[in-house]
MOPAC internal coordinates of N, CA, C and O (Angstrom, degrees):
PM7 1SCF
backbone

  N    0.0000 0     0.00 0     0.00 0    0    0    0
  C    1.4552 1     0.00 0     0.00 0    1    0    0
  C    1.5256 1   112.40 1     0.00 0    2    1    0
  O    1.2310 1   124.94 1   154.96 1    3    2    1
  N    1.4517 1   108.12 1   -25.04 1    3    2    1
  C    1.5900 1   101.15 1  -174.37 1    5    3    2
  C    1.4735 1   110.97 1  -109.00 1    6    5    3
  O    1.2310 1   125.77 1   146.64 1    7    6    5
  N    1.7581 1   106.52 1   -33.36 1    7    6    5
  C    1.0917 1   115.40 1  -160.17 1    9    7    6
  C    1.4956 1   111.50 1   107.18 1   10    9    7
  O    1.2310 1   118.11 1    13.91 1   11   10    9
  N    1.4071 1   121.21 1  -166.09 1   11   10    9
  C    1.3213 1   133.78 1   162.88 1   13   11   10
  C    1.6483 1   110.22 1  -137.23 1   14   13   11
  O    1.2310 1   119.05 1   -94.66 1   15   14   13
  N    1.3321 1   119.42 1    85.34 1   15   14   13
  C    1.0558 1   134.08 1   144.55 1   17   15   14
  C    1.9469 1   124.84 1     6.43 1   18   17   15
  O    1.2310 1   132.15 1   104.30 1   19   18   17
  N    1.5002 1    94.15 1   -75.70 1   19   18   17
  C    1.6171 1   123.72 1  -175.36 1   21   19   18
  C    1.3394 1    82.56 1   -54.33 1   22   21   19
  O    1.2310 1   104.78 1   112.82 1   23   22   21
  N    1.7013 1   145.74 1   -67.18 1   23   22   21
  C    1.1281 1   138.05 1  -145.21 1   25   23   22
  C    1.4800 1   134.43 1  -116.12 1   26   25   23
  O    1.2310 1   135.19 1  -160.73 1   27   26   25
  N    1.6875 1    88.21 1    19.27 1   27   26   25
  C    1.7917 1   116.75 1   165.88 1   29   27   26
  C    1.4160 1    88.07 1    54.37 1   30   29   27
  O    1.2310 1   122.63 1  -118.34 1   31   30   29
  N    1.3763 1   112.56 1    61.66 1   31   30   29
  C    1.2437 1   116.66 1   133.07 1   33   31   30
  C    1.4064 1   141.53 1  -134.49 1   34   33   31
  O    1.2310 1   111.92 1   -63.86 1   35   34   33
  N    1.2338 1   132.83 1   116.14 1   35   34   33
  C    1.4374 1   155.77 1  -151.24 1   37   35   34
  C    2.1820 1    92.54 1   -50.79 1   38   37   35
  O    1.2310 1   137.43 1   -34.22 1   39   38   37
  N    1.3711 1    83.84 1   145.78 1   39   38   37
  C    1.6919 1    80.24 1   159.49 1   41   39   38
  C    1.6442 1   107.56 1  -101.39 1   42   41   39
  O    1.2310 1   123.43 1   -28.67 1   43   42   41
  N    1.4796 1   111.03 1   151.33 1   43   42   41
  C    1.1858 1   129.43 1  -157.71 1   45   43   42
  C    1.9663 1   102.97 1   -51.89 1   46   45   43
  O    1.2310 1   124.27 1   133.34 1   47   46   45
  N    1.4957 1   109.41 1   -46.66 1   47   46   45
  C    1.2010 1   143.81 1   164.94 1   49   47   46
  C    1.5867 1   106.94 1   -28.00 1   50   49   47
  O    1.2310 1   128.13 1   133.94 1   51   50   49
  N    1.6574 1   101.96 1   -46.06 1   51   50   49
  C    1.8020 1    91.03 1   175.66 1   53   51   50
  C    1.2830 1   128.48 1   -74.47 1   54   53   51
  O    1.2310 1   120.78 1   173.23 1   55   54   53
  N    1.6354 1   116.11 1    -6.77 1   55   54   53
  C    1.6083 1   102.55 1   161.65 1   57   55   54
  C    1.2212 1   100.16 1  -116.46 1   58   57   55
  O    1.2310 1   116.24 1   150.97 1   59   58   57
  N    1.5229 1   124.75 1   -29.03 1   59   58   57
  C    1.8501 1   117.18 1  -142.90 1   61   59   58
  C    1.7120 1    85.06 1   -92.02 1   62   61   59
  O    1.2310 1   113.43 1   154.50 1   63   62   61
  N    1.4993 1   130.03 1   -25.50 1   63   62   61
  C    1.3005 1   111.69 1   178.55 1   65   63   62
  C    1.7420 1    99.08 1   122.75 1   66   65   63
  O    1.2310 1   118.76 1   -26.12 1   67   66   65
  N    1.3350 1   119.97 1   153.88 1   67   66   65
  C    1.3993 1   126.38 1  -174.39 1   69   67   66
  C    1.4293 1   104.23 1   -66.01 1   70   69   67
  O    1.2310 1   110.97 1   152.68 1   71   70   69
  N    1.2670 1   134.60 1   -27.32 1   71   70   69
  C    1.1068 1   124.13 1  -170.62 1   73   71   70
  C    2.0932 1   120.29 1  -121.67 1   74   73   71
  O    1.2310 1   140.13 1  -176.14 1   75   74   73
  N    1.4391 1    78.56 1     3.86 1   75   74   73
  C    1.8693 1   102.62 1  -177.87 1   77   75   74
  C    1.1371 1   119.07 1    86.02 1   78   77   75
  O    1.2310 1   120.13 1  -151.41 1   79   78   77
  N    1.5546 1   117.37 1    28.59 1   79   78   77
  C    1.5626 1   114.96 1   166.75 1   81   79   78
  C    1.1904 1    89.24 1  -163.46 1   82   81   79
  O    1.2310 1   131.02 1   -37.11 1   83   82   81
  N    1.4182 1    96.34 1   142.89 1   83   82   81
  C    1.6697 1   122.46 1  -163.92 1   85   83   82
  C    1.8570 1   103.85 1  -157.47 1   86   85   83
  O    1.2310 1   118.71 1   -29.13 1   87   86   85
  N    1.4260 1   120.06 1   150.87 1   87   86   85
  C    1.5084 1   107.98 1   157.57 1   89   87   86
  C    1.4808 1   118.49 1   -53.50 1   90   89   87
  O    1.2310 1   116.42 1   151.58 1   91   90   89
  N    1.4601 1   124.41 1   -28.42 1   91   90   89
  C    1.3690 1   127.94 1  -142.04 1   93   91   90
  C    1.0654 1   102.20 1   -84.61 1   94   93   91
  O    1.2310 1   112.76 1   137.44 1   95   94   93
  N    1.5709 1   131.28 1   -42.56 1   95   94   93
  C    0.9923 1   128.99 1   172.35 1   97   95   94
  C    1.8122 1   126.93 1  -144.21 1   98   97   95
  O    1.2310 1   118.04 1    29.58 1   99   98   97
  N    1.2976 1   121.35 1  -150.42 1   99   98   97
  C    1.3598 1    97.75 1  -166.16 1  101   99   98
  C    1.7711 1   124.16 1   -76.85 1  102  101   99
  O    1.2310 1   107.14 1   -29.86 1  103  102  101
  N    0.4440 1   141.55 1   150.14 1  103  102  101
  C    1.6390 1   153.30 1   141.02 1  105  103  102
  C    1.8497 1   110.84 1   -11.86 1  106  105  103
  O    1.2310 1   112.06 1   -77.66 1  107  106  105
  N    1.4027 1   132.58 1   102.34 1  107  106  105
  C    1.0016 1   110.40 1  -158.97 1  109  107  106
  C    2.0706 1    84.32 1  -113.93 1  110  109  107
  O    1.2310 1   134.64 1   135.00 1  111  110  109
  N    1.5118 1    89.28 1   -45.00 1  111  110  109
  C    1.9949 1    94.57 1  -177.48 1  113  111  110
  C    1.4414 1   107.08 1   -46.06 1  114  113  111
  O    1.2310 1   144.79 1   -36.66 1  115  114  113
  N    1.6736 1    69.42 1   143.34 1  115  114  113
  C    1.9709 1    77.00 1  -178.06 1  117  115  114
  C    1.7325 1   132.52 1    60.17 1  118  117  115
  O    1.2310 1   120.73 1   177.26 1  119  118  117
  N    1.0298 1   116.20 1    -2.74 1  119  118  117
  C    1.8144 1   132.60 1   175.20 1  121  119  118
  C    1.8626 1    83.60 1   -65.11 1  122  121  119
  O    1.2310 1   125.82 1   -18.06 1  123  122  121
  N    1.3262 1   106.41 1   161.94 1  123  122  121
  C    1.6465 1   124.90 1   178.71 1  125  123  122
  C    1.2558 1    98.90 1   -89.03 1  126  125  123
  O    1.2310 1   124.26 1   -55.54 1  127  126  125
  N    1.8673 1   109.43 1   124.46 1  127  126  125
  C    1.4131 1   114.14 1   179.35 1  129  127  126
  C    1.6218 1   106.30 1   -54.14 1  130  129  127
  O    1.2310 1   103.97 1   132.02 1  131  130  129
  N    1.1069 1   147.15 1   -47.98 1  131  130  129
  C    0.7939 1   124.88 1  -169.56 1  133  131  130
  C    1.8215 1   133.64 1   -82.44 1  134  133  131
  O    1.2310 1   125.78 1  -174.46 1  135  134  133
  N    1.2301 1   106.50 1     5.54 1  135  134  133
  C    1.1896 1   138.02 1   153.87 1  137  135  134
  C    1.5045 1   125.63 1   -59.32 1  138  137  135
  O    1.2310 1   129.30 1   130.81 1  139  138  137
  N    1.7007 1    99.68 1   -49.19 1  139  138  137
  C    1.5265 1   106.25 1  -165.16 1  141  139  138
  C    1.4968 1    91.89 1   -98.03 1  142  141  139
  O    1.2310 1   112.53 1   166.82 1  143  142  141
  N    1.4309 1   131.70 1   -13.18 1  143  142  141
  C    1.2342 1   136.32 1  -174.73 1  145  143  142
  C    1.6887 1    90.65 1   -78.18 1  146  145  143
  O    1.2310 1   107.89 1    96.25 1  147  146  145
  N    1.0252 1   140.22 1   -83.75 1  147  146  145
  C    1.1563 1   160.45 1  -175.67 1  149  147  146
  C    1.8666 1    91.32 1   -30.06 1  150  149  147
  O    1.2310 1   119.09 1   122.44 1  151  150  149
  N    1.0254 1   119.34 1   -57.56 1  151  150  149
  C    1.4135 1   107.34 1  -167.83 1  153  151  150
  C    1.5019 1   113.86 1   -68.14 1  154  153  151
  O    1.2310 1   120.70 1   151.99 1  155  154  153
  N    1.1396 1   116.27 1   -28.01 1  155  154  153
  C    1.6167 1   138.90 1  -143.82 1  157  155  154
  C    1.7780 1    83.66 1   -86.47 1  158  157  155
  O    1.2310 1   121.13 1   123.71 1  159  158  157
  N    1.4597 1   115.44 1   -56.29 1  159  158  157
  C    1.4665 1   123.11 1  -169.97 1  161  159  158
  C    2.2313 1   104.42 1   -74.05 1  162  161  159
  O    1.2310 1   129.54 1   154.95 1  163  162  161
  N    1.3270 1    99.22 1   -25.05 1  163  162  161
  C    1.3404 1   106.60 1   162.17 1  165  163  162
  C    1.5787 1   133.99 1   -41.96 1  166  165  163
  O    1.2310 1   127.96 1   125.56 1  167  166  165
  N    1.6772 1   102.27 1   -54.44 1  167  166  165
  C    1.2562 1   138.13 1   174.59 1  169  167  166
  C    1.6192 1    87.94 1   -68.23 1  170  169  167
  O    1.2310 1   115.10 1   116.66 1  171  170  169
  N    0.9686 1   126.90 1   -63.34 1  171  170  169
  C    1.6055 1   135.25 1  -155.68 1  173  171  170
  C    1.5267 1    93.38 1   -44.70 1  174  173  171
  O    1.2310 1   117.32 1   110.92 1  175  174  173
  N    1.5674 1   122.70 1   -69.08 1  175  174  173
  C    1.0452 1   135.42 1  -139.82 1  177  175  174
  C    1.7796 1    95.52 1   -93.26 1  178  177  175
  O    1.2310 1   116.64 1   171.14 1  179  178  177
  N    1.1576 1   123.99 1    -8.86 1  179  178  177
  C    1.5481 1   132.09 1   177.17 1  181  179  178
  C    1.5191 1    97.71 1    80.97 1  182  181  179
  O    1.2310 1   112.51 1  -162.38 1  183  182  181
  N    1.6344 1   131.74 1    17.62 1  183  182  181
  C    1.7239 1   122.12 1   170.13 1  185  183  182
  C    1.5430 1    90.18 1   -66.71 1  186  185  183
  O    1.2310 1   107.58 1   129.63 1  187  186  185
  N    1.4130 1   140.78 1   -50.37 1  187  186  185
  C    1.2079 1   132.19 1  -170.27 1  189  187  186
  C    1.6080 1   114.57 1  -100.02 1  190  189  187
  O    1.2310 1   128.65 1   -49.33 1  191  190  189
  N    1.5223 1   100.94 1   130.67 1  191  190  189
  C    1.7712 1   113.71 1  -167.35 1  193  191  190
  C    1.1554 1   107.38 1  -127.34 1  194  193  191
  O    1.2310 1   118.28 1   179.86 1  195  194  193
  N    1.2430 1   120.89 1    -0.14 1  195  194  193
  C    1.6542 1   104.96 1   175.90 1  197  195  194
  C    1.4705 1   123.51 1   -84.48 1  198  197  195
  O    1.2310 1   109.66 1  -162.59 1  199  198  197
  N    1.2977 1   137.00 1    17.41 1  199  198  197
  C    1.2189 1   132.27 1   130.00 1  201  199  198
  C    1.7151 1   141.71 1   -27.96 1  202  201  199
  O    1.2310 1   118.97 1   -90.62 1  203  202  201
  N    1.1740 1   119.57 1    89.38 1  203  202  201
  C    1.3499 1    93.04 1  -176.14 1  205  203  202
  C    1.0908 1   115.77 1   -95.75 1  206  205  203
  O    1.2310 1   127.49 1    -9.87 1  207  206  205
  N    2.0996 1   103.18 1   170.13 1  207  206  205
  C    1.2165 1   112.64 1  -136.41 1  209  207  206
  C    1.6814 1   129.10 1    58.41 1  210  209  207
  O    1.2310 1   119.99 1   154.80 1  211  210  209
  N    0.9547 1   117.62 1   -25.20 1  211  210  209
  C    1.6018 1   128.64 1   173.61 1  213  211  210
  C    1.6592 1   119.12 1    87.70 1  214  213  211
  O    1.2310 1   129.59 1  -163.46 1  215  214  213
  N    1.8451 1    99.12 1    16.54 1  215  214  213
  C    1.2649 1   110.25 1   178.18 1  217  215  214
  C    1.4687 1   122.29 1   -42.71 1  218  217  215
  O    1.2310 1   111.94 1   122.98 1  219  218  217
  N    1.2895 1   132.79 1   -57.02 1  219  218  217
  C    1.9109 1   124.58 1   143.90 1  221  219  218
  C    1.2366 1   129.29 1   -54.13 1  222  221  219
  O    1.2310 1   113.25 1  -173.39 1  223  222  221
  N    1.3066 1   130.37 1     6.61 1  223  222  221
  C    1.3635 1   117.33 1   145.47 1  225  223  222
  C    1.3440 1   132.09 1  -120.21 1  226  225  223
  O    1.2310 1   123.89 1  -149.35 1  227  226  225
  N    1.3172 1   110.15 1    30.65 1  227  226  225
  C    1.3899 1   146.85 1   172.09 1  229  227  226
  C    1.2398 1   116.10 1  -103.42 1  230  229  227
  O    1.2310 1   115.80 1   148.85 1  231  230  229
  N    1.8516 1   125.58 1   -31.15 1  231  230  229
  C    1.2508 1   126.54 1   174.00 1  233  231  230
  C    1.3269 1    88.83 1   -98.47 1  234  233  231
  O    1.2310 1   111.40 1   119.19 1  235  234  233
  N    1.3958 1   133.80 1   -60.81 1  235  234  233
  C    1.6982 1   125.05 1  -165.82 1  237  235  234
  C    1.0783 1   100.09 1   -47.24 1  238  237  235
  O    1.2310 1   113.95 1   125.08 1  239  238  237
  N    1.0273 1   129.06 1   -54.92 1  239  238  237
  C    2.1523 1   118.75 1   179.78 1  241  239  238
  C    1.0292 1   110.83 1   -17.49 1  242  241  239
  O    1.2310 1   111.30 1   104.55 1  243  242  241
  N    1.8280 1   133.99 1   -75.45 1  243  242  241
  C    1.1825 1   169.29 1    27.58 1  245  243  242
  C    1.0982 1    97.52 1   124.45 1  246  245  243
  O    1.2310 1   116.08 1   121.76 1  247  246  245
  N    1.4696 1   125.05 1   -58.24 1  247  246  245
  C    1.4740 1   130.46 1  -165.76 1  249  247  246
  C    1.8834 1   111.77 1   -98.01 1  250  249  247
  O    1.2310 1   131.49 1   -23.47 1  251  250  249
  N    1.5325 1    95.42 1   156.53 1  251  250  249
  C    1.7905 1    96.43 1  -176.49 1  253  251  250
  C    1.4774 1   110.19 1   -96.03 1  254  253  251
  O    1.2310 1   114.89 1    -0.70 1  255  254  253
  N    1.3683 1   127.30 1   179.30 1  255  254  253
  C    1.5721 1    97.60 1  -176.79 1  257  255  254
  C    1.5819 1    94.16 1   -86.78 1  258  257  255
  O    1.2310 1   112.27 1   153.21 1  259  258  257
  N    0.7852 1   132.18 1   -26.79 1  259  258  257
  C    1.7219 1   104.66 1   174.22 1  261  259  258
  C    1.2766 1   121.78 1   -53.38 1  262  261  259
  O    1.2310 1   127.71 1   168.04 1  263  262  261
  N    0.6113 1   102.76 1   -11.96 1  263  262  261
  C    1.8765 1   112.08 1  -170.51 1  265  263  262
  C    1.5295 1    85.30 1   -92.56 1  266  265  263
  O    1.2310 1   116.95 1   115.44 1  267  266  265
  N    1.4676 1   123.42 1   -64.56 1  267  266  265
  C    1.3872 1   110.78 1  -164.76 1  269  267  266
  C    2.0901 1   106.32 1   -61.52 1  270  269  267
  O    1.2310 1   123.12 1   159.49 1  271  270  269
  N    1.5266 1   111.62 1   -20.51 1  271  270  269
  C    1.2218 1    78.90 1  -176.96 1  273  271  270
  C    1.2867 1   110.81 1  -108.73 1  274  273  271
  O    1.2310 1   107.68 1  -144.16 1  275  274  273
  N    1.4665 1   140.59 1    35.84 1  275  274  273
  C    1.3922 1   169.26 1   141.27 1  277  275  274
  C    1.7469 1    87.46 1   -44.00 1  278  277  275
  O    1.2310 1   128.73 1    93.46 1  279  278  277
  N    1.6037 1   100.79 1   -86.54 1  279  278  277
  C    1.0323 1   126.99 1  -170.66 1  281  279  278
  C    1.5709 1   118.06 1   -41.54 1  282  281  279
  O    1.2310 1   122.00 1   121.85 1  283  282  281
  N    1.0772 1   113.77 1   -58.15 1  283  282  281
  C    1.3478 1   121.55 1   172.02 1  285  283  282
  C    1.8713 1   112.17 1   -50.19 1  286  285  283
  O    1.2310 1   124.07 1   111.04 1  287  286  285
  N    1.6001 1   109.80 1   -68.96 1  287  286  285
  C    1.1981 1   111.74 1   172.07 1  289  287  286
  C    2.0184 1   120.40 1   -41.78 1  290  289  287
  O    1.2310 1   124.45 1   135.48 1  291  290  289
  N    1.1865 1   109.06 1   -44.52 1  291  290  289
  C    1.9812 1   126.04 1   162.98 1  293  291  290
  C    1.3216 1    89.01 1   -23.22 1  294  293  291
  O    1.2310 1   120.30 1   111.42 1  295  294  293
  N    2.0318 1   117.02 1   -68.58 1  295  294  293
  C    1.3359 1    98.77 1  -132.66 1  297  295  294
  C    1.6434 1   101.70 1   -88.91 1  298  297  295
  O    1.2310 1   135.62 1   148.85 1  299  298  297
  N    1.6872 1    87.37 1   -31.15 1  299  298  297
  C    1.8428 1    87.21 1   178.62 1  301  299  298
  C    1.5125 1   128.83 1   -49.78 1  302  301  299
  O    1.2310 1   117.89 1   165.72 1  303  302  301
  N    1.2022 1   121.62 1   -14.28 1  303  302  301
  C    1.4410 1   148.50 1  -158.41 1  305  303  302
  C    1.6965 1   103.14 1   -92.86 1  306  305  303
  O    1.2310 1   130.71 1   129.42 1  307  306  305
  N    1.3721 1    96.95 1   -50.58 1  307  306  305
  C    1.2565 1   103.24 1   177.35 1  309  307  306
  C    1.5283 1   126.65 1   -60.87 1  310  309  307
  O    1.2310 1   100.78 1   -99.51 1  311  310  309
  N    1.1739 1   152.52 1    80.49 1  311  310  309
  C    1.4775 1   136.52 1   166.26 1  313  311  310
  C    1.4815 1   116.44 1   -80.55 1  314  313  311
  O    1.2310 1   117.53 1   172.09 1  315  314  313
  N    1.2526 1   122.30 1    -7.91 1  315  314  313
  C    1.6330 1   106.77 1   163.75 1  317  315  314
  C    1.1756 1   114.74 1    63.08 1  318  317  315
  O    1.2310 1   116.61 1   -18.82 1  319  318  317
  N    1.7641 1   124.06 1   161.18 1  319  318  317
  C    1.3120 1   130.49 1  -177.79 1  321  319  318
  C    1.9814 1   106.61 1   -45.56 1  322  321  319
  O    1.2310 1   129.83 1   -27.05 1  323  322  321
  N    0.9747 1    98.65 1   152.95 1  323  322  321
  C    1.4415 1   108.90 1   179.21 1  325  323  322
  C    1.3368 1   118.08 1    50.12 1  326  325  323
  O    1.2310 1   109.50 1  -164.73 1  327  326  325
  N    1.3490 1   137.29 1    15.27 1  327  326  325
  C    1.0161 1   120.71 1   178.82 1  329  327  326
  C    1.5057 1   118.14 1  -110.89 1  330  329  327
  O    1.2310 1   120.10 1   180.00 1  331  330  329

């Protein structure tokens, strides 16, 4: 929700939106943990580059895989109003 500060890393919230869906960027609520796990470690490892600026592979660096699969499991969990 906040991020980690100490380790220049953004909370997810500053692009994808307080609740993980926003116009700005992708849709994270409700996506299949192992989907968003898989992408998240993608970014990590630089197999995935279409970020621009390289804003997700600047935080995936950043993160351990527990953290990424914390994170991943968060959003999958989530389905939110209407979903």
């Amino acid at each position: 929700e906040v991020g980690s500060p100490m380790r220049s890393i953004a909370s997810c919230a500053a692009c994808h939106g307080p609740l993980g869906v926003t116009t700005a960027a992708p849709d994270l609520r409700g996506q299949q943990r192992a989907y968003l796990e898989q992408q998240m470690q993608a970014f990590k490892t630089g197999d995935r580059r279409n970020d621009i600026s390289e804003q997700m592979r600047s935080v995936a660096r950043q993160l351990s895989g527990p953290e990424i699969t914390m994170l991943a499991a968060y959003y999958a969990s989530y389905a939110g109003p209407g979903r």
